[in-house]
N, C-alpha and C positions, 0 to 999 in steps of 0.2 A: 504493500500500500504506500501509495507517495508522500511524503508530507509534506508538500504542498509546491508551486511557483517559484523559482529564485530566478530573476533577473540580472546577469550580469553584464554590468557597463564595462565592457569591452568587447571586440572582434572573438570568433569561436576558440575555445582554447579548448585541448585535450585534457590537459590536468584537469584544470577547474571542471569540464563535464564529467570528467571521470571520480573527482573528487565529491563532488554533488550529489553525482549519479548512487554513489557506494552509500551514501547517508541518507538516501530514500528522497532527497529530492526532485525536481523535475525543473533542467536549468535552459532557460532561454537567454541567447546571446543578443549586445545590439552594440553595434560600432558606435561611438559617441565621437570620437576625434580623429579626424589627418591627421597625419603627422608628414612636417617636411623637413627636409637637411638642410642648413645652411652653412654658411662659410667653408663649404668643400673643400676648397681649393686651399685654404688656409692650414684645414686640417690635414689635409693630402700631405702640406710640405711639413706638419710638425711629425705627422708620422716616418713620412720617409725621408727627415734627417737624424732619426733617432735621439734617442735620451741623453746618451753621452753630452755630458756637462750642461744639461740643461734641466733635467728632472729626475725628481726621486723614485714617483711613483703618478699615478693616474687615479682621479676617480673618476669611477661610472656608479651612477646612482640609477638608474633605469635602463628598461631593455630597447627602451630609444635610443639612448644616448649610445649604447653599445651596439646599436644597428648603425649608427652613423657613422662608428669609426670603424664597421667592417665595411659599410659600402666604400668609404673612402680608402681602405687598404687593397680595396678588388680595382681599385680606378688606376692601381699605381703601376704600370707596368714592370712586369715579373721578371726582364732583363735590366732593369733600372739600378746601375749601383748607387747606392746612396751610401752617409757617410756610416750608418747604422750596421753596415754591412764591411765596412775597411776598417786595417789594422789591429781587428778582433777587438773591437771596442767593444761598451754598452749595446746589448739591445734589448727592444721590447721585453723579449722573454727572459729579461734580467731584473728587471724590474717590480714592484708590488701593484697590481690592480688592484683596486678596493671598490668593492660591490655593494649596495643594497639587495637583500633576496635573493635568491636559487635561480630567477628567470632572469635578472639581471647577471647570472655567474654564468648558466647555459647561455645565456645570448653569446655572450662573450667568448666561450670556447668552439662557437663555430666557426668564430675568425679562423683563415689560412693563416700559415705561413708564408711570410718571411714576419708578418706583425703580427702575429697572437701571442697573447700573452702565457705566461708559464703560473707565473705568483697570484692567483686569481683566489683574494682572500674578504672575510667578511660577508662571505655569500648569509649565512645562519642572523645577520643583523636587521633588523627590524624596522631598523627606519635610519634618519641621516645622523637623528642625536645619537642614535647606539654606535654608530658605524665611526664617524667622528671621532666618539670618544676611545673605541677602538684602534684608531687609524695613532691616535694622540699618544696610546698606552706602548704601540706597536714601534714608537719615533724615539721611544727612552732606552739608550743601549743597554743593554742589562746581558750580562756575560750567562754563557748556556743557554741563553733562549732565543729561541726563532720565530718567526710570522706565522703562526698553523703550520709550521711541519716545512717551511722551507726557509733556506737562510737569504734575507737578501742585503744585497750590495747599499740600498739607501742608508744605514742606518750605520754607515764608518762616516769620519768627522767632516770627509769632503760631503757627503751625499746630504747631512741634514743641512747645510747651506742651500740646497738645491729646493727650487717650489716642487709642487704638486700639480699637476696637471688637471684641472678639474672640469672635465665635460657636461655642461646646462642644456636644458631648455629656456624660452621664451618665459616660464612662471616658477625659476626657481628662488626658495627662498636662502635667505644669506647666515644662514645657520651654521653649514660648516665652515664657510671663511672665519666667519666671528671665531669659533668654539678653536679652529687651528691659528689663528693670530694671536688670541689668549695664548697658546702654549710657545706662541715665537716660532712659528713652524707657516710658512707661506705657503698659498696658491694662486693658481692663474687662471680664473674662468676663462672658457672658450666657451660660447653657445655656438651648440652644432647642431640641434633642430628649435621648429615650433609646432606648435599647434595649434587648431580652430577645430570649433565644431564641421560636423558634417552638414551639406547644404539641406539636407530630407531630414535632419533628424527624429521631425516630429512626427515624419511619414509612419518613421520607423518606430516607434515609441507607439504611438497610435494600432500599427501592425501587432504588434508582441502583445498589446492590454489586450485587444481584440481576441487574440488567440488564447489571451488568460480568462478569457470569460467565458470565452463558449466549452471551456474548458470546466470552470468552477461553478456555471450557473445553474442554479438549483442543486448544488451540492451543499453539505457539510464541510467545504474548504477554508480550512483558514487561511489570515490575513498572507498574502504571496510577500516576497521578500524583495526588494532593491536592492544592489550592491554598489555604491560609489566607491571607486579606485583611487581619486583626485581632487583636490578642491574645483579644478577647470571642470573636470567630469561633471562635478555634482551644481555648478552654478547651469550647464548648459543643462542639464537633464530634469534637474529642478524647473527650470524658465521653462523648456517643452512643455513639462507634463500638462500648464495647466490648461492644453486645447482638447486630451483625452479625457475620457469618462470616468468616474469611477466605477473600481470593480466591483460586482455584486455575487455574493455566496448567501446559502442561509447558515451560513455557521453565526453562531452567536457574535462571535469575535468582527464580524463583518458588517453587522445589521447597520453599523451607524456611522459607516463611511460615506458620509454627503460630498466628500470632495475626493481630488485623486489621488491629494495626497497622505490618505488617511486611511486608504485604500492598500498603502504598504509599509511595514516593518523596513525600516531603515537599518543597511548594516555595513560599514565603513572598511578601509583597508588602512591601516596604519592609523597613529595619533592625527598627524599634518590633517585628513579629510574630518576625523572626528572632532579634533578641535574647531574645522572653516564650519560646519552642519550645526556643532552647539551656538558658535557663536553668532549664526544666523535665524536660529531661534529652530532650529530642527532635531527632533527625538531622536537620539541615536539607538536602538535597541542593543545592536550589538559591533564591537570592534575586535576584527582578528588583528591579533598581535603583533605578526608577520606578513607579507606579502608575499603570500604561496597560498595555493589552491586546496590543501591541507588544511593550514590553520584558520581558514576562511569556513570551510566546510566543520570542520570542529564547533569554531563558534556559534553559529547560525545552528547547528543540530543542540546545541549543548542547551539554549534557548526553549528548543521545541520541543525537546524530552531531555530534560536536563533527567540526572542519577536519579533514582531514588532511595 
């Protein structure tokens, strides 16, 4: 038996359906945002001059951001020597990547070589403040210890002189600059995409409730679930919703949704959307902890049949 709807604000993903699917939900997908690359051409030349004397390490905070610098490492032609590649200098795969999330660590390791990275750490971090402070703890040399199980070259007395490489979007916030300036440890935003909504979104929003009703009506269904991934996410899908209907069940939990947004259990992805949805005056019911299709599926079940 299903319990019940979940909506997730993004393009189809396999984890997430499979992760949903195993917890007896019933998961409908809906692309909310483009996404496009910018300063290409910029990043092309940061990549293919390598890090040597100029970076410690990279962050990638999304699986955006870490598409960007694989499109931009597939652009670089393969007989290209660059200085990354003479006199066995620094390269890429010398380096520390620092991730948010597992889909930002997979994105990452589909990059080819000559520029994929080797040190691809922080995947298990939650958000920017956990990762940060990781990346902070990771920068104090401490004799016997390593990055997760690899040793790397940032962390001798030339390498912490050296910035950080830090790949944005269009709406990041300035959390980890602050949190590594505090420790006396630089970086160097590069924005390498943006995002907008999609021009239909409402089509599409309109489509999915549609399919949730003819779905739940005259049933015993409770309240279906929303997922917001983003602050961006959840301003554009919030402003949609309010041309759609609300949904209608006879489950008790339903009878008194006059509007559409009352029509769904709100459930966030990370602190950054929980915090933009409270302070917009929106119910959060629940907040996975991580940004993985797991611990999202967890929360949302944990909700609808919590122990007993």
């Amino acid at each position: 038996m299903s319990l019940g709807p979940v909506v997730v604000c993004k393009p189809f993903s396999q984890p997430y359906h499979d992760a949903l699917k195993s917890k007896g939900f019933d998961p409908h997908f809906v692309q909310v945002l483009d996404t496009g690359f910018v300063n290409e051409q910029e990043l092309r030349s940061v990549i293919e001059a390598g890090p040597k004397g100029k970076w410690s390490g990279v962050i990638v905070t999304s699986s955006r951001a870490a598409g960007a610098w694989i499109s931009a490492a597939k652009a670089i032609p393969v007989d290209t020597e660059s200085s990354s590649s003479q006199d066995g200098g620094d390269v890429w795969e010398d380096i520390p990547f620092y991730v948010v999330g597992k889909a930002t660590e997979e994105a990452l390791m589909a990059c080819p070589p000559p520029y994929s990275p080797r040190q691809i750490l922080g995947g298990n971090s939650g958000s920017g403040d956990t990762l940060v402070d990781f990346i902070v703890s990771s920068y104090v040399p401490k004799v016997g210890e390593n990055l997760g199980g690899s040793t790397s070259r940032s962390n001798d007395s030339q390498g912490l002189q050296l910035p950080l490489l830090y790949l944005v979007g269009d709406k990041n916030r300035d959390t980890i600059p602050k949190k590594l300036s505090q420790a006396n440890l630089r970086c160097h935003k590069l924005q390498v995409y943006e995002t907008s909504p999609v021009v239909d979104l409402s089509n599409r929003l309109k489509d999915v409730t549609s399919t949730i009703n003819e779905t739940i009506s005259g049933e015993e269904t409770a309240r279906p679930w929303l997922v917001l991934f983003s602050p961006s996410t959840a301003e554009a899908v919030l402003g949609a919703l309010s041309e759609c209907q609300p949904l209608t069940s006879e489950h008790e939990e339903m009878k008194d949704t006059s509007n559409i947004y009352s029509s769904f259990h709100l459930a966030s992805i990370g602190p950054t959307t929980h915090k933009y949805l409270c302070d917009n005056s929106h119910l959060v019911a629940t907040s996975a902890p991580k940004p993985d299709a797991e611990s999202l599926a967890q929360a949302i079940f944990d909700k609808v049949a919590p122990e007993e």
